[in-house]
C-alpha positions in Angstrom: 22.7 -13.7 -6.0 26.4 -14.8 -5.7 26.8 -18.9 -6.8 23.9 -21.4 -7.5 22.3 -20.4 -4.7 18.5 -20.1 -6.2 16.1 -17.7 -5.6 13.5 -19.9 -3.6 16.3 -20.6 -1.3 17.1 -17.1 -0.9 13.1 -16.1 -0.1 12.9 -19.1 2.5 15.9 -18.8 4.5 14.6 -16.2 6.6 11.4 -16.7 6.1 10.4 -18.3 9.8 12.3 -16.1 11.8 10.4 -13.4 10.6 7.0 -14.6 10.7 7.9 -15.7 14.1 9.1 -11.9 14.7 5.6 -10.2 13.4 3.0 -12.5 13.7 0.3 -13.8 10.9 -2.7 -12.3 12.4 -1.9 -8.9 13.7 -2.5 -5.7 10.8 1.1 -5.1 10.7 2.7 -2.4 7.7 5.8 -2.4 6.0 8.0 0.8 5.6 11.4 2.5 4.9 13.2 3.4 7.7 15.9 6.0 7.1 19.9 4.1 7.4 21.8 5.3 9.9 25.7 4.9 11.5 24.9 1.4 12.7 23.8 -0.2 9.2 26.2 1.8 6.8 23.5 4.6 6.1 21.8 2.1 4.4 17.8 2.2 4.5 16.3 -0.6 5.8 12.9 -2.6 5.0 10.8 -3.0 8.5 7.6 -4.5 9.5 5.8 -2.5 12.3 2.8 -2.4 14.3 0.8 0.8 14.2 2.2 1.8 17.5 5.5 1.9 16.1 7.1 -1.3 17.3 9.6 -2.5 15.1 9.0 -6.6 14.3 11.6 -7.1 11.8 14.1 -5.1 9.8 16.3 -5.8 7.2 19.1 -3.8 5.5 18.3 -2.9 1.5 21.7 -4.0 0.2 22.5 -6.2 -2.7 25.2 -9.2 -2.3 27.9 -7.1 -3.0 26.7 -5.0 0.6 26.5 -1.8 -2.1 23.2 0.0 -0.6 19.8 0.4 -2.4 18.3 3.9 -2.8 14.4 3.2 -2.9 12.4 5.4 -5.0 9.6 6.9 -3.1 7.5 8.5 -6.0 6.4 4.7 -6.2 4.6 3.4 -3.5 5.6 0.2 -1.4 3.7 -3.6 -2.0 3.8 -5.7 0.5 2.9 -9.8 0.3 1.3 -12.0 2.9 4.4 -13.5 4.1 6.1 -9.8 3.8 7.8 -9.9 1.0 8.1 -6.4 -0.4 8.0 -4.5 -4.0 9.2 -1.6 -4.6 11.3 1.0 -7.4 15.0 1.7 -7.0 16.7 4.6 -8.1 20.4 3.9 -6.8 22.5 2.4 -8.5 20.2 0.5 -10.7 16.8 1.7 -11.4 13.7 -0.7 -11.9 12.0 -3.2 -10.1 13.3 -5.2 -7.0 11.9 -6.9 -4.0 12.7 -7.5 -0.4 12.0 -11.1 1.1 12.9 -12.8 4.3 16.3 -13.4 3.1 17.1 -10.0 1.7 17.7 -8.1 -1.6 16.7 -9.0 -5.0 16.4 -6.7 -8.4 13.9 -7.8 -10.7 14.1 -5.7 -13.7 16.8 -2.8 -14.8 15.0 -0.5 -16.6 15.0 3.6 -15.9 11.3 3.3 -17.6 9.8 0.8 -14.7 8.2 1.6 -11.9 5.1 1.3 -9.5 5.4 -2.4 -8.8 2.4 -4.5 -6.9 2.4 -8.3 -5.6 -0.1 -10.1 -5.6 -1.5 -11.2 -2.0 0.5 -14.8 -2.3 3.6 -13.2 -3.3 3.8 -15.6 -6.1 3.2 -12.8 -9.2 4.5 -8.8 -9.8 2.9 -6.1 -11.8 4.5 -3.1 -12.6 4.7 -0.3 -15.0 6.8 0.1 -18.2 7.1 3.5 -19.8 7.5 3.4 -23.7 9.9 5.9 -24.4 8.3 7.4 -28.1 10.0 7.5 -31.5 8.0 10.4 -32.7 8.6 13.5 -30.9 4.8 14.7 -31.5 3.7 11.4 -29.1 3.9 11.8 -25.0 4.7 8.5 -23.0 2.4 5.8 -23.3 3.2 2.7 -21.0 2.0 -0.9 -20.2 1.1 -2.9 -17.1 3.2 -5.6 -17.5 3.3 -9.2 -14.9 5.9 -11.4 -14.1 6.6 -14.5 -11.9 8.0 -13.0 -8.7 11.4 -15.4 -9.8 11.5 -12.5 -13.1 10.6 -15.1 -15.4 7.3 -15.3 -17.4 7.2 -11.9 -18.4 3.9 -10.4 -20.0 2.1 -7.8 -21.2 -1.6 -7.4 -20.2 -2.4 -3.6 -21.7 -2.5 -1.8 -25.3 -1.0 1.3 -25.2 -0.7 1.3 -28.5 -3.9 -0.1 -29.8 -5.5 0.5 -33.2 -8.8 1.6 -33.8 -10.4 2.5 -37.1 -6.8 2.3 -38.4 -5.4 5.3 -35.6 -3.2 4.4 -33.1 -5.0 5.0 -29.4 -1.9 5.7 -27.7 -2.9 5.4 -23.7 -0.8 5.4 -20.1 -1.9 2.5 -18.3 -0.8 2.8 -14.6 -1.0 2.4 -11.1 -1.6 -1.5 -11.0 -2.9 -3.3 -7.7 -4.0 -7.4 -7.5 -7.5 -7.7 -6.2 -7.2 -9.2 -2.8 -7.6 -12.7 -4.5 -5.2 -12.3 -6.8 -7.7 -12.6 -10.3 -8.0 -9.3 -11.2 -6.0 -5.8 -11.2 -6.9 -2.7 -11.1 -4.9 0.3 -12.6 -5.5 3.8 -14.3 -5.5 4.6 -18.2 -5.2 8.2 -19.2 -4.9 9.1 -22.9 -1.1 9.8 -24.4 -2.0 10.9 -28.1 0.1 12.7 -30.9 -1.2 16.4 -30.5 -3.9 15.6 -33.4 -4.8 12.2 -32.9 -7.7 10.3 -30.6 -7.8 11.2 -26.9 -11.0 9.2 -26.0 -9.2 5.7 -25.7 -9.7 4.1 -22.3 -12.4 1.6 -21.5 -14.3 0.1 -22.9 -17.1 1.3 -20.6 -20.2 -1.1 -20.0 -21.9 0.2 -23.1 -18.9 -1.0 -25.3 -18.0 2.7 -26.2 -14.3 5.2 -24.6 -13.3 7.6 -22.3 -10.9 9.8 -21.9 -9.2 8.4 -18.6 -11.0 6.5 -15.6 -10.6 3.7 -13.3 -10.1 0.3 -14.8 -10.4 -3.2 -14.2 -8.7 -6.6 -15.9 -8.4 -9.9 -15.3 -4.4 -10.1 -13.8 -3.7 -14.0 -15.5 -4.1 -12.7 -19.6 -5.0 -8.9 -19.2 -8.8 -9.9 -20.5 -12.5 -8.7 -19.7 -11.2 -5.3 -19.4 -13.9 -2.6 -18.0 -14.3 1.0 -17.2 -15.9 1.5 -13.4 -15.1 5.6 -12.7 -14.4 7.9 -15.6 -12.3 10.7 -14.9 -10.5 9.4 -11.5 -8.8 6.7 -10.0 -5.0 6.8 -9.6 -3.1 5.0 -6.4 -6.5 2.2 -6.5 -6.5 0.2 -3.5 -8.8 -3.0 -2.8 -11.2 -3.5 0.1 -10.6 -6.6 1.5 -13.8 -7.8 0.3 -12.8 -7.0 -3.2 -16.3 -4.9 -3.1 -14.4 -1.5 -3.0 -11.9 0.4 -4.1 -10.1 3.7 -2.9 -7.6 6.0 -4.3 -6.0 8.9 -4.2 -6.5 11.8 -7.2 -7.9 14.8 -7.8 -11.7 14.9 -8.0 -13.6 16.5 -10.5 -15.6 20.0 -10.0 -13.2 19.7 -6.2 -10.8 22.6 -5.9 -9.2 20.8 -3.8 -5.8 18.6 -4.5 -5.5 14.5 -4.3 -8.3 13.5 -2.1 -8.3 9.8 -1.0 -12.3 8.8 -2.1 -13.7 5.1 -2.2 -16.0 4.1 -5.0 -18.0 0.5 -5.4 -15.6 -2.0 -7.6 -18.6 -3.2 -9.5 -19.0 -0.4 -12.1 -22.0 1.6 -10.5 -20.3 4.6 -9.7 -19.0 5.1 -13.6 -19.8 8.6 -13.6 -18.9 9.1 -9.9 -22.1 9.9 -9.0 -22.0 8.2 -5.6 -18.2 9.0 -5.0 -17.3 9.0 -0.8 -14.3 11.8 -0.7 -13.2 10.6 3.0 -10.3 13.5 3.1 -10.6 16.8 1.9 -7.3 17.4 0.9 -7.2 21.1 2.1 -4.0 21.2 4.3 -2.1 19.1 1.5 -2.4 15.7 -1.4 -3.1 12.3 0.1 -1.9 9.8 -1.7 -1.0 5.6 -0.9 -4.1 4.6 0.2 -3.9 0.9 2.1 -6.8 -1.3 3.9 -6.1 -2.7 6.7 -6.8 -6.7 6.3 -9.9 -6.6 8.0 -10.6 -3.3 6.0 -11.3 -1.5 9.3 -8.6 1.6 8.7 -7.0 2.7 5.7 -3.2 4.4 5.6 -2.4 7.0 3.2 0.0 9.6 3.2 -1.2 13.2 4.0 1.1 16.5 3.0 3.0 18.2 0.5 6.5 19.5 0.7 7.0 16.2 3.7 4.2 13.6 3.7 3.9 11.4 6.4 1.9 8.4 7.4 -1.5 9.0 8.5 -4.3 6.4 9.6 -8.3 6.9 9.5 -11.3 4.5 10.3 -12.3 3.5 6.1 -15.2 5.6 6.5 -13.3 8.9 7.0 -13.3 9.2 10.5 -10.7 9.5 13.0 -7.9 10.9 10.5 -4.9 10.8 12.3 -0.7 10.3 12.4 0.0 7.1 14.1 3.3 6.7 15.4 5.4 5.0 12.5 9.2 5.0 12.9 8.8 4.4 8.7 9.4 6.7 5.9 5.8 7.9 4.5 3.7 6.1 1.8 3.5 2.9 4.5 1.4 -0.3 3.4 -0.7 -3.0 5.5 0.8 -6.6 5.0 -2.4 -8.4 3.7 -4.3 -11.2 4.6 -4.9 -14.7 2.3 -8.3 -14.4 2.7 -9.5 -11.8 0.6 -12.2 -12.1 -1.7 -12.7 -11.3 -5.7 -13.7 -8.7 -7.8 -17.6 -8.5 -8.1 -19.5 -9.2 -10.7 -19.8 -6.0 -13.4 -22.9 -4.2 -13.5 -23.8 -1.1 -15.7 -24.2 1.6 -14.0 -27.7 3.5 -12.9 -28.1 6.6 -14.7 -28.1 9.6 -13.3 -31.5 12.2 -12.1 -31.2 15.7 -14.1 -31.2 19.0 -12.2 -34.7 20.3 -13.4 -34.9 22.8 -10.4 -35.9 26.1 -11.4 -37.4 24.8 -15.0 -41.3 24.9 -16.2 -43.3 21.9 -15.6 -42.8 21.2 -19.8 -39.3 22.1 -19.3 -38.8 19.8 -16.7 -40.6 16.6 -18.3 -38.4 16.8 -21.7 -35.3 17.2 -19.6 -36.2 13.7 -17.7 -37.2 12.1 -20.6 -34.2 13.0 -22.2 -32.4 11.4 -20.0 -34.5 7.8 -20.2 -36.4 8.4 -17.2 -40.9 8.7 -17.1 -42.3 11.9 -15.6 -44.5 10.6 -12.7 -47.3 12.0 -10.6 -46.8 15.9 -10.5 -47.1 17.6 -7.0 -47.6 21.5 -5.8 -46.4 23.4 -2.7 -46.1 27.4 -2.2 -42.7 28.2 -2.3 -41.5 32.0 -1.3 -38.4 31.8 -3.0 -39.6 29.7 -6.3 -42.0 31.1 -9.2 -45.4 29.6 -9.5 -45.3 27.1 -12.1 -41.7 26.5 -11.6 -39.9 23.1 -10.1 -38.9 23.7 -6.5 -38.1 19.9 -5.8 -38.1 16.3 -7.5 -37.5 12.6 -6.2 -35.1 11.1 -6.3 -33.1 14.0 -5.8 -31.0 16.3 -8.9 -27.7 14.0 -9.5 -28.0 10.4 -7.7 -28.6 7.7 -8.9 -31.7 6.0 -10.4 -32.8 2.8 -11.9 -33.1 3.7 -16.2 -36.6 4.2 -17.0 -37.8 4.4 -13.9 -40.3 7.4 -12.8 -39.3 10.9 -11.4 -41.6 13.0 -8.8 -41.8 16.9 -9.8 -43.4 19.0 -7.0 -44.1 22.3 -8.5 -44.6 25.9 -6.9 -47.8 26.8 -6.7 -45.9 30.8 -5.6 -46.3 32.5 -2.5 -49.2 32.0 -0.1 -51.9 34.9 -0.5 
């Protein structure tokens, strides 16, 4: 900003006017609407309302009245009071924000990106990309927090942490404050020299690594760090409970592309046994996923070659394009009032397929797996051999307190 003029005085001078303009309590989203004649051909930073009424909307310019090119490979952040993070690419690339009052870049760095605000707007997290020094070593990079002034600057990952004296060189990404601001979740995938570790995400509940998966920190020191989904996870996004979290990625054994799926925040679903896919992701990736404050809807965007903004109940139903003036990959504005992160639990294992096994077959397999064969029932079965397993309770693949006892029903072969 030109003079002395400080950076609190610059988020509060417009402040009123446009809370007055959108209104605390309705579920309004922030998006990019495309410049035009009137404004320069600068893009501009609006509130709406699903219906497509415009609240506020204000010109992304710096002081200088150069325009601001926003990049849209990383998703929007929006603040209570509206404040709004995002990634430029033009002319300066890295982290910058949009308040009441107008512009403001954070952070000039090509190697930033995917910024997140915390609910109160008072902290960002964003990515860093560590550009390597050996050429055998793909991109690692850091969650890294900040005041939302710049200042206070801090690392909360290890991309580089040691292990057994190896380097477990990781991506951490994808960051998002838990409605209540203590705790972030964010994605680590493995970025190892070609011969070196690739299981280096977690730790899980059992203290041991994964290869990638779903993670969860505390957002003040980057502590208590915890694996709750292996093998998905990117774009998270908090329930406003702070019980749930979607995101958009690809799911595993899916042929399908970048589903938007919602998974319990409290570590039970680790191996994804109870994963919800609420879009199928045939007709094109979904990615952005946002709740709507009272977690009634979630937005996402929906396509491939052109995305835009689509809308569904946060159960799956009623998928649908609402009418957003905005550029795709809109957000809700949240609420104050979220809640935390659960407590951590470890997850319940998971039932083995036994189906089609002998009845001795069958019981080492469960065992195997921690659980007690229990009573042992028989049926005729036209389809099933006698003395094979033609069913078992709980059913092959969900989930099941450890050690507790499985029901085999056995065919006793066709009826004579």
């Amino acid at each position: 900003m030109r003079g002395d003029r400080t950076f609190r005085q610059w988020i509060l001078g417009g402040l009123l006017a446009t809370l007055v303009l959108a209104g605390a309590a309705r579920a309004d989203v922030v998006t990019v609407v495309q410049g035009g004649a009137d404004v320069g051909y600068c893009d501009s930073m609006a509130r709406e309302q699903l219906d497509g009424t415009i609240l506020a909307r204000t010109v992304i310019r710096r002081s200088d009245s150069a325009c601001i090119a926003v990049d849209f490979n990383s998703r929007l952040s929006s603040a209570a009071d509206g404040t709004v993070a995002f990634a430029t690419s033009v002319p300066d690339q890295g982290i910058a924000v949009m308040g009441p009052g107008g512009f403001k870049q954070l952070t000039v760095n090509k190697y930033d990106a995917r910024p997140a605000l915390s609910p109160d707007g008072s902290r960002i997290a964003f990515v860093r990309f560590i550009r390597p020094d050996d050429p055998n070593v793909t991109w690692r990079s850091d969650i890294y927090v900040m005041n939302i002034d710049g200042s206070g600057l801090q690392r909360l990952s290890e991309s580089d942490r040691v292990a057994g004296g190896l380097p477990h060189y990781t991506q951490n990404d994808y960051p998002v404050f838990s409605p209540d601001g203590s705790a972030i979740a964010y994605w680590c995938a493995p970025a190892p020299p070609a011969d070196g570790p690739a299981v280096s995400c977690g730790p899980m509940y059992n203290g041991s690594f994964a290869v990638n998966g779903l993670m969860i920190m505390a957002s003040v020191d980057g502590g208590s760090k915890r694996m709750v989904v292996q093998n998905a996870g990117r774009e998270p996004a908090w329930s406003p409970d702070g019980t749930q979290l979607a995101f958009a990625d690809e799911i595993p054994a899916s042929a399908q592309p970048w589903h938007i799926a919602l998974v319990h925040a409290d570590g039970r679903d680790l191996n994804l046994a109870s994963l919800h896919a609420l879009t199928d992701g045939r007709t094109g990736i979904d990615l952005h996923p946002s709740f709507s404050p009272d977690g009634l809807q979630i937005l996402y965007a929906h396509g491939t070659i052109t995305p835009q903004n689509f809308l569904m109940d946060a159960n799956g139903a009623n998928q649908h394009a609402p009418p957003l003036v905005g550029h795709s990959g809109a957000q809700f504005v949240p609420s104050l009032t979220g809640g935390g992160p659960p407590a951590l639990v470890p997850p319940d294992s998971l039932v083995p397929d036994v189906l089609g096994r002998t009845l001795s077959s069958a019981k080492r397999a469960v065992a195997a797996k921690g659980f007690r064969a229990g009573k042992v029932s028989y049926v005729y079965s036209r389809k099933v051999r006698r003395g094979r397993v033609v069913g078992e309770r709980p059913r092959a693949w969900s989930q099941a307190p450890a050690h507790s006892t499985i029901q085999l029903i056995v065919s006793r072969g066709r009826r004579r």
